[in-house]
C-alpha positions as CSV (number, residue, x, y, z in Angstrom):
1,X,-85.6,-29.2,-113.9
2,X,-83.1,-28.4,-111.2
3,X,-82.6,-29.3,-107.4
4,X,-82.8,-25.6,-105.5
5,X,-79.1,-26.5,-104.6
6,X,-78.3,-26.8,-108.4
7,X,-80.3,-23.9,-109.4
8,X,-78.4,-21.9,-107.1
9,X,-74.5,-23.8,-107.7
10,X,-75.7,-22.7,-111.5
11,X,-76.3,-19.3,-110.7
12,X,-73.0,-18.8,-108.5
13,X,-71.3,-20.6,-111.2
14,X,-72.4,-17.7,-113.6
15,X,-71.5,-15.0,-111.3
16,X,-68.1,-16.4,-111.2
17,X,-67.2,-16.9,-115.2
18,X,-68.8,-12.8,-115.4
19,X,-69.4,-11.1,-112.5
20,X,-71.1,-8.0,-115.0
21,X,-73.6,-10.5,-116.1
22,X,-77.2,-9.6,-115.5
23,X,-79.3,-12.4,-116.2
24,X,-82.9,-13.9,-114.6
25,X,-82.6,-18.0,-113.9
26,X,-86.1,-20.0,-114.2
27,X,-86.3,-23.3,-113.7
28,X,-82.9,-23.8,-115.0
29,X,-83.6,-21.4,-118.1
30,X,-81.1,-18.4,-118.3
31,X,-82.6,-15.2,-120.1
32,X,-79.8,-13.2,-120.8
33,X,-80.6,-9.3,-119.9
34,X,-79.0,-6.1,-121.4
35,X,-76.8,-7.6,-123.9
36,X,-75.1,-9.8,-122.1
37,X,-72.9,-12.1,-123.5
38,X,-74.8,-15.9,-123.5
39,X,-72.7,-18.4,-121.6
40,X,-73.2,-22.1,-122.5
41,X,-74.6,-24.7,-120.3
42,X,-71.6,-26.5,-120.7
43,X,-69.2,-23.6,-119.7
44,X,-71.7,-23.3,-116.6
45,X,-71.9,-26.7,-115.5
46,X,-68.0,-27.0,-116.4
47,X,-67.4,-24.4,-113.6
48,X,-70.0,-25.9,-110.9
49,X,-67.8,-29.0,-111.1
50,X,-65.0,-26.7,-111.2
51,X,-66.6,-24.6,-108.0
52,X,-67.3,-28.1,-105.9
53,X,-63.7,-29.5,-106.4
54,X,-62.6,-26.5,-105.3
55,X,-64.7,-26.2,-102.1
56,X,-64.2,-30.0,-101.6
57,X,-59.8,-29.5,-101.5
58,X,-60.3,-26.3,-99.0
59,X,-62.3,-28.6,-97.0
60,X,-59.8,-31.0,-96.6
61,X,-57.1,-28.7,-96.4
62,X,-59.0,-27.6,-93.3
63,X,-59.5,-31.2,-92.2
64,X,-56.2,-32.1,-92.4
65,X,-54.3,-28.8,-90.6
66,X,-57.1,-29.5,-88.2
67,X,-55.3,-33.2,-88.0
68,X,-51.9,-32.0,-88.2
69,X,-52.8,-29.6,-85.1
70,X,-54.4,-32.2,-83.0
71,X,-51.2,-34.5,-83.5
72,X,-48.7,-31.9,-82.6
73,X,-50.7,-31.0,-79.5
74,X,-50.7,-34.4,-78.6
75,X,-46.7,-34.6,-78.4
76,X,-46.2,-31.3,-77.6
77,X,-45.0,-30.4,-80.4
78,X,-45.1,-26.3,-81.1
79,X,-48.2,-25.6,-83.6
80,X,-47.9,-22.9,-86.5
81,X,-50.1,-20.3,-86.8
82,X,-52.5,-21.7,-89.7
83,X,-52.4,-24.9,-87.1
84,X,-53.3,-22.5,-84.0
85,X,-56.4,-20.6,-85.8
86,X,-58.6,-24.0,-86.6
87,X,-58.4,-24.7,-82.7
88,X,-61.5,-23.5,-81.3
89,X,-61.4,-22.5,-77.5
């Protein structure tokens, strides 16, 4: 049995490896619907991991221009553009 949040990473994950798939998700279970190619619980838990490291880097891209932004502020410094957008007025 799944957490709702792994249910749904699962889901996504399939989504992303074939976007044509057409599939129902039940506790976990994939049925696979009008011939759809199966995809293997590995390959699908492969790309959740691959899906949260992903969204974990972006995250601290953000974090860090965020930081790099705040810094140059501080000394006045001129900020880049990507530094400019993550200021919130």
């Amino acid at each position: 049995m799944y957490t709702r949040e792994q249910h749904f990473d699962r889901c996504n994950a399939v989504s992303e490896i074939n976007p044509n798939a057409i599939f129902n998700c039940e506790d976990g279970v994939f049925t696979w619907l009008d011939d759809t190619t199966p995809i293997s619980d590995a390959d699908i838990d492969a790309k959740v991991e691959e899906m949260k490291t992903a969204k974990a880097n972006e995250e601290q891209a953000q974090a860090d221009l965020k930081a790099s932004a705040k810094a140059k502020l501080i000394a006045g410094e001129p900020l880049t553009e990507e530094e400019a957008e993550t200021i919130v007025l």
